[in-house]
One Martini backbone bead per residue (centre of mass of N, CA, C, O) as a GRO file, in nm:
protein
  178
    1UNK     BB    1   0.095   0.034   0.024
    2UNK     BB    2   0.084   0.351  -0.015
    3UNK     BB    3   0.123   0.674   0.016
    4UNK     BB    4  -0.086   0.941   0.155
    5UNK     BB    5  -0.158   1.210   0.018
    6UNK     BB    6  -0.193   1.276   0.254
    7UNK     BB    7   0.022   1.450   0.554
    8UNK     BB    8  -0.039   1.492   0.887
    9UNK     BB    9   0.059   1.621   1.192
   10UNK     BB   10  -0.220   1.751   1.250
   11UNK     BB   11  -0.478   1.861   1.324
   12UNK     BB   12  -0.708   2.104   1.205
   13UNK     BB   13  -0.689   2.271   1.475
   14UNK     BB   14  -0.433   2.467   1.349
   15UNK     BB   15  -0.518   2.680   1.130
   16UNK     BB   16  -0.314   2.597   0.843
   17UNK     BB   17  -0.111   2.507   0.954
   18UNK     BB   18   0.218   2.410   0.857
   19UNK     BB   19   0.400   2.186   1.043
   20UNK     BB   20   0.648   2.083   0.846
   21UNK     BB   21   0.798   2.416   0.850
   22UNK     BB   22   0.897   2.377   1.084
   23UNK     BB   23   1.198   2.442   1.259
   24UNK     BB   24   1.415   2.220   1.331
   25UNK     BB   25   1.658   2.094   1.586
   26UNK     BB   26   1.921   2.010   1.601
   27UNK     BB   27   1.951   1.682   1.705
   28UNK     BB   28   2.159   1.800   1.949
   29UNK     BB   29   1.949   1.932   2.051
   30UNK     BB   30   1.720   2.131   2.203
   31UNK     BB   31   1.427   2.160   2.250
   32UNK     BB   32   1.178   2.393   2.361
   33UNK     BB   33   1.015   2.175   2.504
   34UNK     BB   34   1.230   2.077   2.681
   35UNK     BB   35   1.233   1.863   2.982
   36UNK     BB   36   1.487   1.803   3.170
   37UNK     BB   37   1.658   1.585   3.404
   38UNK     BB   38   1.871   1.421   3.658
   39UNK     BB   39   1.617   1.155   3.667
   40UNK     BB   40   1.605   1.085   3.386
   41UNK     BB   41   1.333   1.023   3.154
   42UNK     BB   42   1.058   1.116   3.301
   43UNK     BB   43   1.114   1.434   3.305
   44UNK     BB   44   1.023   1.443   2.997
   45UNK     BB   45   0.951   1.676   2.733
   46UNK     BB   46   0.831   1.645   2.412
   47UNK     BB   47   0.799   1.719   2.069
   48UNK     BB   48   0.649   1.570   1.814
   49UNK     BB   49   0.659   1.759   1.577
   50UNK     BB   50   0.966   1.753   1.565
   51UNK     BB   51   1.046   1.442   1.568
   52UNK     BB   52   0.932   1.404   1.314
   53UNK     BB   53   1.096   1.574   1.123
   54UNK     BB   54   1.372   1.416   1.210
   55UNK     BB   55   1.269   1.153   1.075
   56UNK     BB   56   1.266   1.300   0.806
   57UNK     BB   57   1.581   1.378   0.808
   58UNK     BB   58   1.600   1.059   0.767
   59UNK     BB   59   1.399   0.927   0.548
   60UNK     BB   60   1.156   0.902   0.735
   61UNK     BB   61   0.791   0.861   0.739
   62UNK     BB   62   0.621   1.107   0.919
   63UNK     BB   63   0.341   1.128   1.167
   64UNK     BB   64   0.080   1.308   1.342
   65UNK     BB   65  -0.176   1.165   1.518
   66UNK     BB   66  -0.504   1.164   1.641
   67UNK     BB   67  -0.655   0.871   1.827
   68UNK     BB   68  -0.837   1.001   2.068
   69UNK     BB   69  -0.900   1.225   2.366
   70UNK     BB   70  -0.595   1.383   2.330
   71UNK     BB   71  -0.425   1.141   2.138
   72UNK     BB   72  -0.108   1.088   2.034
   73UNK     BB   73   0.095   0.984   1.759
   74UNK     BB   74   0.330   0.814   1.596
   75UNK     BB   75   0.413   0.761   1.287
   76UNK     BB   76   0.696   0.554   1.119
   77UNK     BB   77   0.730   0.426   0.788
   78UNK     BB   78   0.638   0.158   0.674
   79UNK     BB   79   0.354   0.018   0.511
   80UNK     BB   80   0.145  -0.279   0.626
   81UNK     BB   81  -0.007  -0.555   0.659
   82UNK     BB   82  -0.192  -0.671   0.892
   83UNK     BB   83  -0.168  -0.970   1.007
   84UNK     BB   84  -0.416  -0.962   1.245
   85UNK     BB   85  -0.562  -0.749   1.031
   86UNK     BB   86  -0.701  -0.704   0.733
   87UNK     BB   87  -0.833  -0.412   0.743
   88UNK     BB   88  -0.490  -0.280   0.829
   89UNK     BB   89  -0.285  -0.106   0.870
   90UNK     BB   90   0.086  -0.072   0.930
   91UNK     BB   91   0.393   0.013   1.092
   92UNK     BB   92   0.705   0.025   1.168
   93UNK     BB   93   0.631   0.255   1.346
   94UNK     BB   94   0.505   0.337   1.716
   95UNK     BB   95   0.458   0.670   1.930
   96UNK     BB   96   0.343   0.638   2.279
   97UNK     BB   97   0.191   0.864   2.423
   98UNK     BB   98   0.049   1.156   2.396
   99UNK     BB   99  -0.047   1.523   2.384
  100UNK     BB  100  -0.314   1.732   2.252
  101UNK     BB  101  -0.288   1.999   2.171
  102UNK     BB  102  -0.508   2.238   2.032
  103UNK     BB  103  -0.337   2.476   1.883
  104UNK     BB  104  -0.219   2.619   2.154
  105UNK     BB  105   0.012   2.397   2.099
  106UNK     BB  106   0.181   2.116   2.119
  107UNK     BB  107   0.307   1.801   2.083
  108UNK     BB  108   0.326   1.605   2.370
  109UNK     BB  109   0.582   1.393   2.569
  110UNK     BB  110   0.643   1.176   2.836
  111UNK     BB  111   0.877   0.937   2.957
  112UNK     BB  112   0.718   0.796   3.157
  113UNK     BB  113   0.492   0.705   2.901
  114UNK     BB  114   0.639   0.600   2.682
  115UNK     BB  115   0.640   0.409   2.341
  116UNK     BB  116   0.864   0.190   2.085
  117UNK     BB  117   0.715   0.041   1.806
  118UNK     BB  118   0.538  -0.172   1.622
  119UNK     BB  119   0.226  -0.169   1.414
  120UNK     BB  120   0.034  -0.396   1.554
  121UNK     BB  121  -0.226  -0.585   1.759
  122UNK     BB  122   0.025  -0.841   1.818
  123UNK     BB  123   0.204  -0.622   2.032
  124UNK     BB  124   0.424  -0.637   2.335
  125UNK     BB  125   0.670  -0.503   2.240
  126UNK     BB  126   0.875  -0.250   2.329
  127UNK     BB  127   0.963   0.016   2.423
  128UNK     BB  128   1.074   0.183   2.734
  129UNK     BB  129   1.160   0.526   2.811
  130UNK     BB  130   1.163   0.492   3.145
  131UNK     BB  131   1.449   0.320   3.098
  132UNK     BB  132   1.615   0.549   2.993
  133UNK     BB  133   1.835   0.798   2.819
  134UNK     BB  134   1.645   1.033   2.780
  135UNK     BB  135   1.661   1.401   2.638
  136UNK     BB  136   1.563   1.424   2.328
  137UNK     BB  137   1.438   1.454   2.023
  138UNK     BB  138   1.685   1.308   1.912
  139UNK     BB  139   1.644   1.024   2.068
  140UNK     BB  140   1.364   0.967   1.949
  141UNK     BB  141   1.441   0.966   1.643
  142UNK     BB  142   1.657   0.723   1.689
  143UNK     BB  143   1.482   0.517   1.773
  144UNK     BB  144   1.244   0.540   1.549
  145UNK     BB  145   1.403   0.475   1.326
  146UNK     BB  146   1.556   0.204   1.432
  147UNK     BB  147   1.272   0.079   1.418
  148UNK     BB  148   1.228   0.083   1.106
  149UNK     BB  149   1.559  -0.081   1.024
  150UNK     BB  150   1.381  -0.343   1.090
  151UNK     BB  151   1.233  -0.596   1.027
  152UNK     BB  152   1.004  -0.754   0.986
  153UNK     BB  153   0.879  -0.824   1.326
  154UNK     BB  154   1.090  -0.637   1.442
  155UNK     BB  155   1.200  -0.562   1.765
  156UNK     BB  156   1.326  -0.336   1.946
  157UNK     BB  157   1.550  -0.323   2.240
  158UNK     BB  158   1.668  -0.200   2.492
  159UNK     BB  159   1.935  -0.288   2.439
  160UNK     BB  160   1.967  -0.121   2.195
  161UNK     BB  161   1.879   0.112   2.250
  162UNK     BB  162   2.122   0.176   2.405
  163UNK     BB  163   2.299   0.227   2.173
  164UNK     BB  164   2.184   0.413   2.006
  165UNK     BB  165   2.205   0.629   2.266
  166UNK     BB  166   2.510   0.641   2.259
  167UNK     BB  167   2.562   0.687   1.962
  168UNK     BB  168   2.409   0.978   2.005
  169UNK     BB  169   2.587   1.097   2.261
  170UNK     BB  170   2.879   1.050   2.144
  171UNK     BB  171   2.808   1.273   1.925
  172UNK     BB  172   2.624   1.480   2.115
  173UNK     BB  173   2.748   1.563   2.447
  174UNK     BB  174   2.571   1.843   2.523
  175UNK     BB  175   2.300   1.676   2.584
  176UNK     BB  176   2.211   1.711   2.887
  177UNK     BB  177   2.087   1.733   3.117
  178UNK     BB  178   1.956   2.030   3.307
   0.00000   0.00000   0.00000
């Protein structure tokens, strides 16, 4: 199946602002409403709809939806028909929750609840970033890349996951939760 016509980053409710074009911060900085702690990734705060930039800008297909309740998701990859279930369509990578800005303010999600997994209705495995060293947009945009160029069925495991992390901490060292 190929990519949607229309690729959405938020709900029509930011009024025609067009959200692909917002300037995303170097993969290596913090981005404007990263809220880091020195207490672990719990208390970090990204904005999805930078994470999503970043992974556009490593040539991997990203967007975020609205998935319901004020509940924003993160999809990003080649698109495959779920296996179990013929109905739906399925990504290489989705990542969240999130909370959905309403227009008002960005699609933000905080690490202490925070999850990057395949798309598919029978995926019990997948990242959880409230045990990682995540410190901001472009940790999250590296986690979720590498859970794309993963093969079909294939989870990024938690080792994986940090191995991704010390390799993008000692890319950009200047990183450091504030």
């Amino acid at each position: 199946m190929g990519t949607p016509a229309v690729l959405r980053m938020t709900s029509n409710h930011n009024k025609g602002q067009d959200q692909s074009r917002q300037q995303a911060p170097h993969p290596g900085k913090r981005g404007t409403t990263s809220g880091g702690t020195s207490t672990g990734s719990t208390g970090v705060t990204v904005n999805l709809d930078v994470v999503a930039a970043l992974v556009r800008e490593q040539g991997v297909w990203a967007f975020v939806d609205e998935s319901g309740c004020g509940v924003v998701t993160l999809y990003a990859g080649a698109q495959y028909a779920d296996p179990f279930d013929e109905d739906r369509t399925a990504y290489a990578a989705v990542a969240g929750p999130g909370t959905y800005g309403w227009g008002r303010g960005p699609n933000t999600a905080t690490m202490a609840e925070f999850f990057i997994t395949r798309d598919d209705t029978e995926n019990p495995d997948g990242i959880d970033c409230s045990e990682l060293d995540v410190r901001c947009e472009g940790d999250v945009a590296a986690l979720i890349v590498a859970q794309t160029r993963r093969p079909l069925g294939a989870v990024l495991t938690q080792r994986q996951a940090r191995r991704v992390l010390r390799r993008t901490h000692r890319r950009w060292p200047h990183r450091s939760p504030q």
